[in-house]
RODREN-815788 format. One record per residue: residue in three letters; x negated, y, z negated of N, C-alpha, C in turn; residue number from 1. Coordinates in steps of 0.001 Angstrom, whole numbers, plus 500000, padded with zeros to 6 digits. Layout:
BEGIN
PT type   n.px   n.py   n.pz  ca.px  ca.py  ca.pz   c.px   c.py   c.pz seq
PT  ALA      X      Y      Z      X      Y      Z      X      Y      Z NUM
...
***
This chain:
BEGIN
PT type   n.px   n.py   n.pz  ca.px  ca.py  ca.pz   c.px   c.py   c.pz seq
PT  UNK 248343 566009 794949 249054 565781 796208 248434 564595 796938   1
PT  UNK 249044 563740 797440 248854 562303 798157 248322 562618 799768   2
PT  UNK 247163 562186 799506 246348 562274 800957 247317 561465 802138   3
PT  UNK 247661 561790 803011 248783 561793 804547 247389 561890 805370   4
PT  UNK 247408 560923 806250 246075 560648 807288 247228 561511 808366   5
PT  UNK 246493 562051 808895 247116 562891 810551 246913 561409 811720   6
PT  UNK 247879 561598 812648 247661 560742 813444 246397 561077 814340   7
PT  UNK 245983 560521 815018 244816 560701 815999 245816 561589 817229   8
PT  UNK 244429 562340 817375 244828 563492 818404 243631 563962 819443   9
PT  UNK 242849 564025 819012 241690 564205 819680 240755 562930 821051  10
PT  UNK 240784 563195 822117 240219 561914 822805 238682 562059 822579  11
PT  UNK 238302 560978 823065 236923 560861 823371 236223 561152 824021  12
PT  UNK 236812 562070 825492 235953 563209 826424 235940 564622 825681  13
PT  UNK 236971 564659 825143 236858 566337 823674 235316 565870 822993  14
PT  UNK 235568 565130 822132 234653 564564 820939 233700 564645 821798  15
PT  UNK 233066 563922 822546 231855 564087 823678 231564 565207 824038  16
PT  UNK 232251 566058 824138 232062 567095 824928 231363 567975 824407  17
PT  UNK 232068 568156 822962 231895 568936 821226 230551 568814 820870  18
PT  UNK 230058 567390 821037 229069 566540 820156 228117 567148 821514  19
PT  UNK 228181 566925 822547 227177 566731 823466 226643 568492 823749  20
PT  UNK 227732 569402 823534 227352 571425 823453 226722 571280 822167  21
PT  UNK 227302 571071 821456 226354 571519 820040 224711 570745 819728  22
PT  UNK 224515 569189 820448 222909 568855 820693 222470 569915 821569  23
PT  UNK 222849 569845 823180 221872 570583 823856 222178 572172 823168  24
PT  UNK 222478 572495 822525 222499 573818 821926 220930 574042 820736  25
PT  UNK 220722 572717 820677 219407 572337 819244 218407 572036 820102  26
PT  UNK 218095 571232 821501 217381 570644 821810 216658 571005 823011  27
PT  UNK 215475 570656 823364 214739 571762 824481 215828 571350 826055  28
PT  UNK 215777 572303 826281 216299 572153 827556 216246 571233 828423  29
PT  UNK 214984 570550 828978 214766 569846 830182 215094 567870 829306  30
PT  UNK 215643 568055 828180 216197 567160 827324 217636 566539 828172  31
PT  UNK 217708 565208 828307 218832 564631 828508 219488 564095 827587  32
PT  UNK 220981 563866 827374 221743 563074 826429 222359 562228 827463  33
PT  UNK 222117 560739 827385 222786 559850 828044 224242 559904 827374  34
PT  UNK 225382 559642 828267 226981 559375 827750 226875 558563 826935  35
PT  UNK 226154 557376 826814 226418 555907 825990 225989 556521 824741  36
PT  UNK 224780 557362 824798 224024 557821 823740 224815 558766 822631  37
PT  UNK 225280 559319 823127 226876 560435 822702 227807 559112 822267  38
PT  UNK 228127 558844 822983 229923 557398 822126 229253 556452 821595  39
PT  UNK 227792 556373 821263 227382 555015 820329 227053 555923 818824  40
PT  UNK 226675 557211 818835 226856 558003 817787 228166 558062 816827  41
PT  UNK 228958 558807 818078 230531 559092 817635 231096 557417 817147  42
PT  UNK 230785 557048 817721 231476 555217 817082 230915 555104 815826  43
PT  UNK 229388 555353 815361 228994 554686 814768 229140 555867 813620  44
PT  UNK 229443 556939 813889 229922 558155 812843 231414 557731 812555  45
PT  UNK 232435 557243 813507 233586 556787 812654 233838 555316 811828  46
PT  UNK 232708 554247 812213 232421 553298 811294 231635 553547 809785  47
PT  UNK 230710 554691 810171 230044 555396 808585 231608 556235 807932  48
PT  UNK 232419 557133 808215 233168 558005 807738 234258 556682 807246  49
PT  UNK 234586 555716 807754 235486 555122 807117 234833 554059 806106  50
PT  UNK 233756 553997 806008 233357 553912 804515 233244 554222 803823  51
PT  UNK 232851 555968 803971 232871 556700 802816 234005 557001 802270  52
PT  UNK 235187 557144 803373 236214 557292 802465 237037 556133 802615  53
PT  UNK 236927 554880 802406 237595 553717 802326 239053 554163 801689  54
PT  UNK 238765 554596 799861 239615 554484 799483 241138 555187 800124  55
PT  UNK 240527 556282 801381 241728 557113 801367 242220 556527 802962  56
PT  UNK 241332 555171 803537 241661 555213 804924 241869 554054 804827  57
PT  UNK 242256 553253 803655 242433 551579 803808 243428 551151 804810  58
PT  UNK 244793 552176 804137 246334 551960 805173 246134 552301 806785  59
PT  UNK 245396 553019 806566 245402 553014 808138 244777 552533 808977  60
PT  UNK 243835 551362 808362 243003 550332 809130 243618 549097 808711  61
PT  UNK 244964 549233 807960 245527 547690 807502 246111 547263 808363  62
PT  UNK 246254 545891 808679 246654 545898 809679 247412 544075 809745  63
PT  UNK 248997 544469 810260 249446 543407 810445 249529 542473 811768  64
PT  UNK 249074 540856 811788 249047 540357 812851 249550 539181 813147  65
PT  UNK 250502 538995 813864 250880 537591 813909 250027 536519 814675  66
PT  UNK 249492 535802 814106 249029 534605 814469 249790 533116 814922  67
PT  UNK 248615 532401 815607 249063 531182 816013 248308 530257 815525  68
PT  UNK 248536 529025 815517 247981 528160 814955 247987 526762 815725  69
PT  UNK 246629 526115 815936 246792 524844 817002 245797 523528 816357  70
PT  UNK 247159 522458 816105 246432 521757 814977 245948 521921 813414  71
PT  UNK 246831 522959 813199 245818 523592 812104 245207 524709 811796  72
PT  UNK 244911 525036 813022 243663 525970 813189 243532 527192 813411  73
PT  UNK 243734 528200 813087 244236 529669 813772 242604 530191 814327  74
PT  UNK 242599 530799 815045 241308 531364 815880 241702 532863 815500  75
PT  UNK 240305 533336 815018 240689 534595 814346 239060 535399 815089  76
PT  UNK 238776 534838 816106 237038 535464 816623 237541 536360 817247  77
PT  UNK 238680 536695 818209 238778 538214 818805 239131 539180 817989  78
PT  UNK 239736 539088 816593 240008 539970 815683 238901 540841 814932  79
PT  UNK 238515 542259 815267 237913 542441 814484 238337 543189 813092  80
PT  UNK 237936 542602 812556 237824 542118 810650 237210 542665 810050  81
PT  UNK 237038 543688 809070 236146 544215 808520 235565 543036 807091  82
PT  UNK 236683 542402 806617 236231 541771 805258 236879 540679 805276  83
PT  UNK 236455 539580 805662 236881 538035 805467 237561 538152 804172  84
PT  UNK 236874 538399 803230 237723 537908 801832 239077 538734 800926  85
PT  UNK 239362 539775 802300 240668 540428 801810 241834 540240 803098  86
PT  UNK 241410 538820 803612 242580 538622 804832 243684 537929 803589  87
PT  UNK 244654 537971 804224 245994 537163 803567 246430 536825 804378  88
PT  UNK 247048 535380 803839 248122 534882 805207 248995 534519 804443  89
PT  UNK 250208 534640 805526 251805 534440 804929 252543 533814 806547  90
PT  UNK 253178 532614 805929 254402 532032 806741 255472 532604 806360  91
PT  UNK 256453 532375 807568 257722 533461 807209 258780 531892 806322  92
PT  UNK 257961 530880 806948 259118 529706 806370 258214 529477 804977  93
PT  UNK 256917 529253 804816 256342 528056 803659 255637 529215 803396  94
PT  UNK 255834 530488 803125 255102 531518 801976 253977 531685 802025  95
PT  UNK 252912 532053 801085 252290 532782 800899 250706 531407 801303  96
PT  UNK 249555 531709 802489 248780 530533 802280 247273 531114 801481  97
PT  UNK 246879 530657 800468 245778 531375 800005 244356 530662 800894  98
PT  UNK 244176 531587 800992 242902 531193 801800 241416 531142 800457  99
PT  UNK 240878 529893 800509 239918 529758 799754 238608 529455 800228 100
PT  UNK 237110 529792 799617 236092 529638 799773 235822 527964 800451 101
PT  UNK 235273 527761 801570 235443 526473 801993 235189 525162 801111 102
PT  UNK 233841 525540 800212 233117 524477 798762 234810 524356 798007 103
PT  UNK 235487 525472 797453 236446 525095 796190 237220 524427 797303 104
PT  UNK 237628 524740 798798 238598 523979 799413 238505 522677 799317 105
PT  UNK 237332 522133 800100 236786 521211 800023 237105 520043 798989 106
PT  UNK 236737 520658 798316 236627 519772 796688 237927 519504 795849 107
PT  UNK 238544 520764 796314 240411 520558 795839 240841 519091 796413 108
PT  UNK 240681 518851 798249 241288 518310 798898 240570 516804 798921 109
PT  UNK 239276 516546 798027 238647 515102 797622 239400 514744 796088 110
PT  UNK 239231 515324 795552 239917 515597 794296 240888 515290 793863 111
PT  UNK 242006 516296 794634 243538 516005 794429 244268 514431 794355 112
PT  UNK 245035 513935 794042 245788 512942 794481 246985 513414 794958 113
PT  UNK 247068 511960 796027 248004 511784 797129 249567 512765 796844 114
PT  UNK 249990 512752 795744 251236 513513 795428 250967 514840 795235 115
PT  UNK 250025 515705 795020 249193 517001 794979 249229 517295 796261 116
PT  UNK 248675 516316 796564 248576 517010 798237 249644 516401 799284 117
PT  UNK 250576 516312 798997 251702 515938 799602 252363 517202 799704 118
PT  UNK 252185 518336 798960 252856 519979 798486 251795 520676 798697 119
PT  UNK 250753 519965 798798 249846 521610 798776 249937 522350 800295 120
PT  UNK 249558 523703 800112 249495 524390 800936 248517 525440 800894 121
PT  UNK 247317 525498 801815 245894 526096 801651 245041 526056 802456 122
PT  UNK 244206 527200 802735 243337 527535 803927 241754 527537 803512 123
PT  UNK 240892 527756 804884 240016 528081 804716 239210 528821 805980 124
PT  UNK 238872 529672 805377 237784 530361 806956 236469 529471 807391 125
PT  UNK 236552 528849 808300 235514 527911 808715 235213 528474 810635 126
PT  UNK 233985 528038 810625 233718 527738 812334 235286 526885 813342 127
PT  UNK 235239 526783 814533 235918 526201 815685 235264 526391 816507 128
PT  UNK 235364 525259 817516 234590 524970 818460 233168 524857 818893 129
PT  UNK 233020 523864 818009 231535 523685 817794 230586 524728 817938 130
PT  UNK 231255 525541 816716 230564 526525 815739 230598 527866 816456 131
PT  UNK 230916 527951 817159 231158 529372 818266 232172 530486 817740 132
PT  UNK 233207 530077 817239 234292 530648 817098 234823 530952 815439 133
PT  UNK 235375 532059 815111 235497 531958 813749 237094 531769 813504 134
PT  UNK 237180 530712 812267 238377 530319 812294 239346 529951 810731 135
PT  UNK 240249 529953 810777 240851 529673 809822 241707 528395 809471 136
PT  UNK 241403 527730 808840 241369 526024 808773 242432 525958 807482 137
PT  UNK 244169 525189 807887 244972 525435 807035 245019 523855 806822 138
PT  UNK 245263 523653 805559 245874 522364 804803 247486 522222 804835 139
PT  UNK 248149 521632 805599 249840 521677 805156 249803 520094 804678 140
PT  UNK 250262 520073 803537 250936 518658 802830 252071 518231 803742 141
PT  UNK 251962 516796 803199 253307 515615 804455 254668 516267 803924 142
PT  UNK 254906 516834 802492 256323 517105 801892 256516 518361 802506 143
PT  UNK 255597 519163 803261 256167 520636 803684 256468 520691 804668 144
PT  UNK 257510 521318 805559 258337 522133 806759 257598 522167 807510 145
PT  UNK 257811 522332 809177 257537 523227 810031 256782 524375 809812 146
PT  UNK 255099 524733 810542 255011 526843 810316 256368 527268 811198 147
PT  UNK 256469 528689 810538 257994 529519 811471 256580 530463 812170 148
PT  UNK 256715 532087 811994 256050 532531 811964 254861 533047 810999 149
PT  UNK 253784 532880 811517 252434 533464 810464 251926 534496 810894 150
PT  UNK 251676 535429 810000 250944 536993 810071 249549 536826 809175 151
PT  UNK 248580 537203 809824 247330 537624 808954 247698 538943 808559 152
PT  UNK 247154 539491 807639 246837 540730 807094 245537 540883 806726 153
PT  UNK 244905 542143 807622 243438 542263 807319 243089 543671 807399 154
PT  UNK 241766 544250 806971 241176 545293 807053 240607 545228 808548 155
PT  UNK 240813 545963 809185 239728 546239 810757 239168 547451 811077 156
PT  UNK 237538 546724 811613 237320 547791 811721 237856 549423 812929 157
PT  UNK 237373 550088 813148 237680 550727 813994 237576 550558 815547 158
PT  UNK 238624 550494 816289 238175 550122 817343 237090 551015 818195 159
PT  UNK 236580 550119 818870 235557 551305 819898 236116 551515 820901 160
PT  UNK 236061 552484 821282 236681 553153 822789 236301 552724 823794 161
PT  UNK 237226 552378 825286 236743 552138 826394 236572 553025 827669 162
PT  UNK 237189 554144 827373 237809 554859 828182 238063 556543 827835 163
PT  UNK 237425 557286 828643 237403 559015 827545 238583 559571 827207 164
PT  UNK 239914 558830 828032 241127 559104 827425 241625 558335 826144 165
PT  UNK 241187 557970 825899 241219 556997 824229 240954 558303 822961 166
PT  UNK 241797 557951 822657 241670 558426 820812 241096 558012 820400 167
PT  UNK 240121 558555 819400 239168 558352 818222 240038 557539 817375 168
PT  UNK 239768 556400 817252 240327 555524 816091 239995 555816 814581 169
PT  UNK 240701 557238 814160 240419 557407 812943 241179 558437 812655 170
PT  UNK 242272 558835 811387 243072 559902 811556 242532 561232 811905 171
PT  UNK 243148 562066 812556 243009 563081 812693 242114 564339 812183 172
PT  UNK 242727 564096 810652 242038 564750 809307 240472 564887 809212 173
PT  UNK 239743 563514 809650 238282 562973 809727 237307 563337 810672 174
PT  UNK 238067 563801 812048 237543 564059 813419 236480 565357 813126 175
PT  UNK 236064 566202 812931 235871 566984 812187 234126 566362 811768 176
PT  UNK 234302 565474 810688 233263 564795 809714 232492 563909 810891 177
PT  UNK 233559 563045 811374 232652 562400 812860 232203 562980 813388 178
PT  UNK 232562 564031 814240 231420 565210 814999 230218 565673 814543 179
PT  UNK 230442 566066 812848 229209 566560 812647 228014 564947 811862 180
PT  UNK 228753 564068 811825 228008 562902 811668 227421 562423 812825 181
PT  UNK 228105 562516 814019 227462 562159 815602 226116 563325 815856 182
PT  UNK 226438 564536 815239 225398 565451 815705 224286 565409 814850 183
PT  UNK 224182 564822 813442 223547 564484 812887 222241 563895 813275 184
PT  UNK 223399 562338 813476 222506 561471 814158 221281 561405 815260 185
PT  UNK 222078 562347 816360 221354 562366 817864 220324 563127 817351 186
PT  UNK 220448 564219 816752 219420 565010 816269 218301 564520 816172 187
PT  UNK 219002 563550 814818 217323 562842 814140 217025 562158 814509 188
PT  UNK 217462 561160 815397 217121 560606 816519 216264 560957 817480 189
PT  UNK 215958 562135 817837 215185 563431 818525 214018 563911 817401 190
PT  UNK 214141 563757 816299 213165 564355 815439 213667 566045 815360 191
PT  UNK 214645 566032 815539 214902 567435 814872 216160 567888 813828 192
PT  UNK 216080 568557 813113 216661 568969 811784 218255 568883 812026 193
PT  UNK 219381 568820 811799 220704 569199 812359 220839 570470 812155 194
PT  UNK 221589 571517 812100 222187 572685 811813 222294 573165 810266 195
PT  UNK 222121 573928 809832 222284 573867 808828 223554 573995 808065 196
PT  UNK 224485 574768 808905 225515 574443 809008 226559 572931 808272 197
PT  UNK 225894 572243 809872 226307 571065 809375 225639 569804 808513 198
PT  UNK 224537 570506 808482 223753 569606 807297 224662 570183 806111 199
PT  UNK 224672 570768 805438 225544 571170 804317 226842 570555 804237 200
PT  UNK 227526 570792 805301 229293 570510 805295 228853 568490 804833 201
PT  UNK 227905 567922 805431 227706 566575 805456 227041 565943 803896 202
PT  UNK 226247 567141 803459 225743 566814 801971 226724 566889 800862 203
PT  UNK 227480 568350 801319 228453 567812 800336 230221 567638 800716 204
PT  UNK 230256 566517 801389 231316 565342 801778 231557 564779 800098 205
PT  UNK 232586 564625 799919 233282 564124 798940 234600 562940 798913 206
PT  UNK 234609 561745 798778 235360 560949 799008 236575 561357 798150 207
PT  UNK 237865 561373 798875 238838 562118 798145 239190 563566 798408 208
PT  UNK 238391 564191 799525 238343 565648 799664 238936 565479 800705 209
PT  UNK 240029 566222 800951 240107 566580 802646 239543 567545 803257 210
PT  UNK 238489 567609 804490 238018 568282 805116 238913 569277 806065 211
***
């Protein structure tokens, strides 16, 4: 049967709330848990859980984006990106642009002659703005069209929450594995053991299992 991610349902004052009874439930009393200390766990338990199960959470961190482009240049630094080298870009007029390692770009575009690159069409992920900014650096040949519209397609990571009414950016199904990965953490963070409980449910996690 084909793993179906649940939509997100759970906010981030639940998850906090969950995560933050079950520490002071382990930990001496006159013990504080700062809030930040609680949602830098839980964040960093749904950036660990969507690695472990990549294979079953790719679609739902895929993600389509239309871009702009100025001079050339698309600015891709507010996007967060999990993997530079599985972005794709596509024009809706001039197709498919492969984005290449900047050295093979490079060297294509010394290389080529004038009628080669009169048709070519090809990118590269480079710096903008004197080196600040991360960017995507397109080649259009003199024989090609107008861009219409362009979409990146990329892996991202999970967003982080701003706000305790925010959803856990991670299906539904997972919320569960984050909690006891957040309680994990704070624990040992503290120097003390997790639950045994949830030490177990966490040892044996299985990529491909639904929890």
């Amino acid at each position: 049967m084909a793993f179906v991610p649940l939509n997100p349902v759970t906010t981030v004052k639940q998850a906090r709330a969950n995560v933050r009874a079950r520490c002071r439930a382990e930990i001496p009393q006159k013990s504080k848990l700062l809030t930040k200390q609680v949602d830098d766990a839980i964040y960093d338990a749904m950036v660990y859980v969507k690695q472990v199960f990549k294979d079953q959470l790719w679609q739902f961190y895929w993600t389509d984006e239309v871009v702009t482009q100025t001079s050339n240049v698309i600015d891709i630094s507010a996007l967060v990106i999990e993997d530079i080298e599985s972005m794709s870009l596509v024009d809706s007029s001039l197709g498919k642009i492969e984005i290449y390692a900047p050295d093979f770009y490079e060297e294509y575009l010394n290389n080529a002659d004038s009628t080669t690159l009169a048709s070519t069409l090809m990118a590269k992920v480079t710096n903008t703005a004197a080196d600040t900014k991360l960017g995507i650096t397109i080649y259009k040949g003199s024989s090609l069209g107008a861009f219409a519209t362009l979409t990146l397609t990329y892996q991202r990571i999970p967003t982080r929450f701003s706000t305790a009414a925010d959803k856990l950016d991670i299906p539904e199904n997972f919320v569960s594995i984050v909690k006891d990965k957040a309680i994990q953490d704070i624990l040992s963070a503290l120097g003390i053991n997790p639950p045994p409980d949830i030490a177990k449910r966490l040892e044996q996690l299985t990529p491909g299992v639904e929890q």
